[in-house]
RODO-2510 file (C-alpha; in nm, 4 decimals, decimal comma):
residues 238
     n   res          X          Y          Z
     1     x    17,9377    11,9878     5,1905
     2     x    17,7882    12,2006     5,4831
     3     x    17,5991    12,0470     5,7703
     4     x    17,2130    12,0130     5,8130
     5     x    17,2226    12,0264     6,1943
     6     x    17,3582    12,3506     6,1418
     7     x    17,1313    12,5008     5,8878
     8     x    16,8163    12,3951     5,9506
     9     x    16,5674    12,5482     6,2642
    10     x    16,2770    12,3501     6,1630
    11     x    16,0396    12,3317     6,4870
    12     x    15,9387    12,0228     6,6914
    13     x    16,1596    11,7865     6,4696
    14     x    15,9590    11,9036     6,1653
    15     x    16,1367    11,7718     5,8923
    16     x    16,3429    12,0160     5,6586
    17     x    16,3320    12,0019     5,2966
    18     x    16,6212    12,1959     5,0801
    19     x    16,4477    12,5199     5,0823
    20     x    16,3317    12,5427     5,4476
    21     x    16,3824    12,8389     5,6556
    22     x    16,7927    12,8768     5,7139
    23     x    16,8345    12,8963     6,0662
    24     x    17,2158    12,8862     6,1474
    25     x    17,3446    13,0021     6,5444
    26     x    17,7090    13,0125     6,5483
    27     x    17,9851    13,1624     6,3322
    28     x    18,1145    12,8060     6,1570
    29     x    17,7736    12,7731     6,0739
    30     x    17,6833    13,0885     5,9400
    31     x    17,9796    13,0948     5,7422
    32     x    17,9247    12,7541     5,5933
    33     x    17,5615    12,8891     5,4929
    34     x    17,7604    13,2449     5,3674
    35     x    17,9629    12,9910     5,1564
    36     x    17,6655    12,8969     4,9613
    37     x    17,5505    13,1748     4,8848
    38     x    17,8906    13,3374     4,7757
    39     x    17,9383    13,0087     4,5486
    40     x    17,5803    13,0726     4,3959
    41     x    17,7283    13,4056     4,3077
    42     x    18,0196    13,2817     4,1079
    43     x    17,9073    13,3264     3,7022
    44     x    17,9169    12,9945     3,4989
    45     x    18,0250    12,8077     3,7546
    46     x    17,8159    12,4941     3,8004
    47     x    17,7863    12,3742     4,1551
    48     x    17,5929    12,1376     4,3688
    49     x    17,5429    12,1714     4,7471
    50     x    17,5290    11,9024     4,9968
    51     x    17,3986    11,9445     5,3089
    52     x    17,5114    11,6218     5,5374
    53     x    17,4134    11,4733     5,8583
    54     x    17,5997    11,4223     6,1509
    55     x    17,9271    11,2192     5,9453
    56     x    18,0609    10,8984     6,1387
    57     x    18,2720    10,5946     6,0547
    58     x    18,6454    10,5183     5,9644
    59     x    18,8460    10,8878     6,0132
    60     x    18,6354    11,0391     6,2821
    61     x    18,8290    11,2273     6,4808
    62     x    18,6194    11,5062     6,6219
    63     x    18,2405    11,4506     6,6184
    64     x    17,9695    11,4234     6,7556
    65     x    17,9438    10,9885     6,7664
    66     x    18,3449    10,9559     6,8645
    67     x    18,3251    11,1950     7,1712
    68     x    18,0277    10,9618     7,2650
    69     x    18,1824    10,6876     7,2609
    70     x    18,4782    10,8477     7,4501
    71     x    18,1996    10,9657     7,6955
    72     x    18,0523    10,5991     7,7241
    73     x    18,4770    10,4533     7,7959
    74     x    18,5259    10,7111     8,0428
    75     x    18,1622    10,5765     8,2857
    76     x    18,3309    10,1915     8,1429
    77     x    18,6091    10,2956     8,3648
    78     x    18,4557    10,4483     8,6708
    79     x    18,2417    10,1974     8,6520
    80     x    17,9294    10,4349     8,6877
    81     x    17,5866    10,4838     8,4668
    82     x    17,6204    10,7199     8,2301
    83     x    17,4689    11,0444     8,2844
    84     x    17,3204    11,2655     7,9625
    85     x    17,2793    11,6106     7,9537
    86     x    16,9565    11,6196     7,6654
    87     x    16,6221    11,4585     7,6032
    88     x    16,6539    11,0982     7,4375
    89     x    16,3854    11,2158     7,2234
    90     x    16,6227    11,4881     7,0576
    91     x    16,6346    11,3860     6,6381
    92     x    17,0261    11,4040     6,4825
    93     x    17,0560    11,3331     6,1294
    94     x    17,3511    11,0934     6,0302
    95     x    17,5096    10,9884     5,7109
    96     x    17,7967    10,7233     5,7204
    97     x    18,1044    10,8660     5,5228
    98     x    18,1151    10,5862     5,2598
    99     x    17,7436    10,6750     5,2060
   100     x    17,8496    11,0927     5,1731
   101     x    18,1335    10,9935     4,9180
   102     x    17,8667    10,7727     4,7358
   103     x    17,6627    11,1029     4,7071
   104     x    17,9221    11,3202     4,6060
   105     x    18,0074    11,0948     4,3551
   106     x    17,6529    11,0043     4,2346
   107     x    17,5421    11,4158     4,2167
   108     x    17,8613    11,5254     3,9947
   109     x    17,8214    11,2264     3,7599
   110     x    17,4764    11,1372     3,7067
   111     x    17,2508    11,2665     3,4406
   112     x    16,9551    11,3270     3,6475
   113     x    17,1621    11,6072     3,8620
   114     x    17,0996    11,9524     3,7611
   115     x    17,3303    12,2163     3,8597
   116     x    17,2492    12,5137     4,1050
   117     x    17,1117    12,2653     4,3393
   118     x    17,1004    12,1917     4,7287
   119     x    17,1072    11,8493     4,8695
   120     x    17,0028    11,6973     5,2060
   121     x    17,2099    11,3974     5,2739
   122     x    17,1207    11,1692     5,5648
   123     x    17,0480    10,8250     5,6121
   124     x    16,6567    10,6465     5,6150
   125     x    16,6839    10,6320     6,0795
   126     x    16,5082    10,8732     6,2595
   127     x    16,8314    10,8903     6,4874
   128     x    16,7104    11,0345     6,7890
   129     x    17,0406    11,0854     7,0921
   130     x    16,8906    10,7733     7,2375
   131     x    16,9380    10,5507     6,9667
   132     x    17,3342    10,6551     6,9780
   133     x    17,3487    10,6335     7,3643
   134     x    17,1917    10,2806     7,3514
   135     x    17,4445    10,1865     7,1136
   136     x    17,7136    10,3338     7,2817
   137     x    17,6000    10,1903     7,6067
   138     x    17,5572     9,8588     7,4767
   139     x    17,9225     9,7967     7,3552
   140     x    18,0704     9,9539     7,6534
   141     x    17,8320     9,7292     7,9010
   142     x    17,7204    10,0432     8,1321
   143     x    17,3766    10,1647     8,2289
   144     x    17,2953    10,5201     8,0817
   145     x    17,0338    10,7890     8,2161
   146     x    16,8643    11,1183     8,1104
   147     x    16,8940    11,3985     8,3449
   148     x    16,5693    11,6781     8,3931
   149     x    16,5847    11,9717     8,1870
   150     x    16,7088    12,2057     8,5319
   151     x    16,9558    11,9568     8,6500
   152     x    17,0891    11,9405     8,2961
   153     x    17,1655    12,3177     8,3047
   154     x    17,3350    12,2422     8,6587
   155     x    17,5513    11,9710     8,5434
   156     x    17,6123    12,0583     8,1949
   157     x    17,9782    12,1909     8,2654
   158     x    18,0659    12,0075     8,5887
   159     x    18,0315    11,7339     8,3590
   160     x    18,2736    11,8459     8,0808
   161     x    18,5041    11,8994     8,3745
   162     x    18,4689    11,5530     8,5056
   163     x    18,5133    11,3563     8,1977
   164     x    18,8278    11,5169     8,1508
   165     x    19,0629    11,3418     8,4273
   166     x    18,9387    10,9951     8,3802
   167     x    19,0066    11,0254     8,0071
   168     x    19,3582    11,1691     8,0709
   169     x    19,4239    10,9153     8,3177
   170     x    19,3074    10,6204     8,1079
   171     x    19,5085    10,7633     7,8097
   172     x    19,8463    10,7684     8,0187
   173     x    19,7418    10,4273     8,1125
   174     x    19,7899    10,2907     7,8113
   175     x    20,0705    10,5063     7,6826
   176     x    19,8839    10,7391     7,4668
   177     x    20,0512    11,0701     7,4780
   178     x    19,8752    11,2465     7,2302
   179     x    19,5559    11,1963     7,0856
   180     x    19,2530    11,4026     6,8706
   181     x    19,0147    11,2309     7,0782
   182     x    18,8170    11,4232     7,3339
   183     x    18,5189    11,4001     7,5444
   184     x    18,4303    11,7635     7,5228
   185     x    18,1017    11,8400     7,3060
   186     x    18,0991    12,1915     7,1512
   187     x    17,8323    12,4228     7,2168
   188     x    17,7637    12,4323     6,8668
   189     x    17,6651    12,0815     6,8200
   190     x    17,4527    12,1112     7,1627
   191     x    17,2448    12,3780     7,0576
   192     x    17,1707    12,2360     6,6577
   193     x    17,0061    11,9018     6,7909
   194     x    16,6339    11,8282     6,7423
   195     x    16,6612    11,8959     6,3648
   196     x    16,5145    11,6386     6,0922
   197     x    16,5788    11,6569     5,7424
   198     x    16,4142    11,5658     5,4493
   199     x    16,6123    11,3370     5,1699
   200     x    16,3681    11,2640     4,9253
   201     x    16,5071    11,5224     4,6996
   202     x    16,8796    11,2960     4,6380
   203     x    16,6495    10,9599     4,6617
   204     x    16,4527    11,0809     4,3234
   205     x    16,7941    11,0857     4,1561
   206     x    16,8307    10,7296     4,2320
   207     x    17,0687    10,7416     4,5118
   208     x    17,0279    10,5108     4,8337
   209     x    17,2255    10,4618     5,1329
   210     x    17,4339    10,1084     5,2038
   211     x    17,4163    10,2081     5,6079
   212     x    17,0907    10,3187     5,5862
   213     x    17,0793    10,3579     5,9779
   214     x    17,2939    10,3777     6,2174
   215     x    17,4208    10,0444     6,4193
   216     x    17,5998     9,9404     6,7050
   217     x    17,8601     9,7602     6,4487
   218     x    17,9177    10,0696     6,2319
   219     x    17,9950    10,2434     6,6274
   220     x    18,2084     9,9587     6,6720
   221     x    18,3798     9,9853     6,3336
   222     x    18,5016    10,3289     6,4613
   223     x    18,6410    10,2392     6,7491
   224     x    18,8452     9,9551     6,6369
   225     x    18,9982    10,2294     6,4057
   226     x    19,0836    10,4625     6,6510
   227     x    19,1755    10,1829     6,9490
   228     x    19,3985    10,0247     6,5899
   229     x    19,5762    10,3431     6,5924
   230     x    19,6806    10,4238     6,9480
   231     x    19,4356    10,6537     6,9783
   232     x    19,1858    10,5283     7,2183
   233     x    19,2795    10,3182     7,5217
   234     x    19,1584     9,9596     7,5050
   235     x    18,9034     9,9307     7,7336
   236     x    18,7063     9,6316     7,6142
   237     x    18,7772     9,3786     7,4094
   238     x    18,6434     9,4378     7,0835
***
């Protein structure tokens, strides 16, 4: 499974079917996309690529949704509105995990796959970065804002450098000496936003998602995990 965000350059939110233009800008990317192509390579071997959302719900650790919702804690406890770096408008595909095992399992099983192919896999929302921040700023209880385009270039790393004490602090708070969890957002996943993909392609096989959008309950659902397993201080009551 290699990631859609990643792949795809389609302009203006134009949505990306399986054989759009490739349009990958960092190394983990480009070496997801080399992947394919070496696999495609191998003789007799029958393969099927999936190309996935953004992946959230129980065991996320390090993406994009969880260092949200680390983001939204960290304004919880300063007691501040949160302040966001890109346009709500910006599209990011999701897919719940269940739902990408589902498809994994459905594409090596059923009879209507046929090997050598690609696969988008993403849920039926147009997810756009507001649609997470409203979540995110609904279970934490804190106002959220967008900032311009030049004062988002300003504040773009004085802001990874201020959500890092107030996350430390609230960790040693509550006794969490070590944990995945991080409000830092890689460049990577800043600079592969905007990108909509096409899943009618997996839906003609018969396959349909059971979280076909993303909610503030399936947000929720991850943070009781993590906050379950000493990994995320308690900072509401959930």
């Amino acid at each position: 499974s290699s990631g859609i965000n990643a792949e795809y350059g389609g302009p203006n939110g134009v949505r990306s079917k399986e054989d759009a233009k490739t349009n990958p800008k960092h190394d983990l990317e480009i070496s997801k996309l080399r992947a394919e192509e070496g696999i495609a390579k191998i003789p007799g071997l029958k393969w099927v690529v999936l190309r996935s959302g953004v992946v959230y719900g129980p065991g996320d650790r390090m993406g994009y949704v969880t260092s949200q919702l680390v983001i939204a804690a960290i304004y919880s406890h300063l007691g501040e509105t949160m302040r966001l770096i890109w346009s709500k408008d910006m599209y990011i595909n999701t897919i719940h995990v269940k739902d990408l095992c589902r498809a994994i399992t459905h594409l090596t099983t059923t009879t209507t796959t046929t090997a050598g192919e690609v696969y988008n896999v993403v849920d039926e929302g147009d997810t756009t970065i507001d649609t997470i921040c409203r979540h995110v700023a609904s279970i934490f209880r804190i106002k959220h804002e967008y900032l311009s385009t030049l004062l988002s270039m300003l504040a773009a790393m004085s802001l990874k450098d201020m959500h890092m004490k107030p996350w430390s602090e609230m960790c040693c708070r509550d006794n969490i000496n070590n944990t995945p969890l991080s409000p830092f957002i890689y460049s990577a996943q800043l600079d592969t936003l905007n990108v909509r993909a096409c899943a009618d392609k997996i839906t003609s096989t018969g396959f349909t998602c059971t979280r076909p959008t993303i909610t503030e309950e399936g947000l929720r659902e991850v943070l009781r995990e993590c906050v379950d397993l000493g990994m995320f201080p308690k900072v509401i009551d959930l």
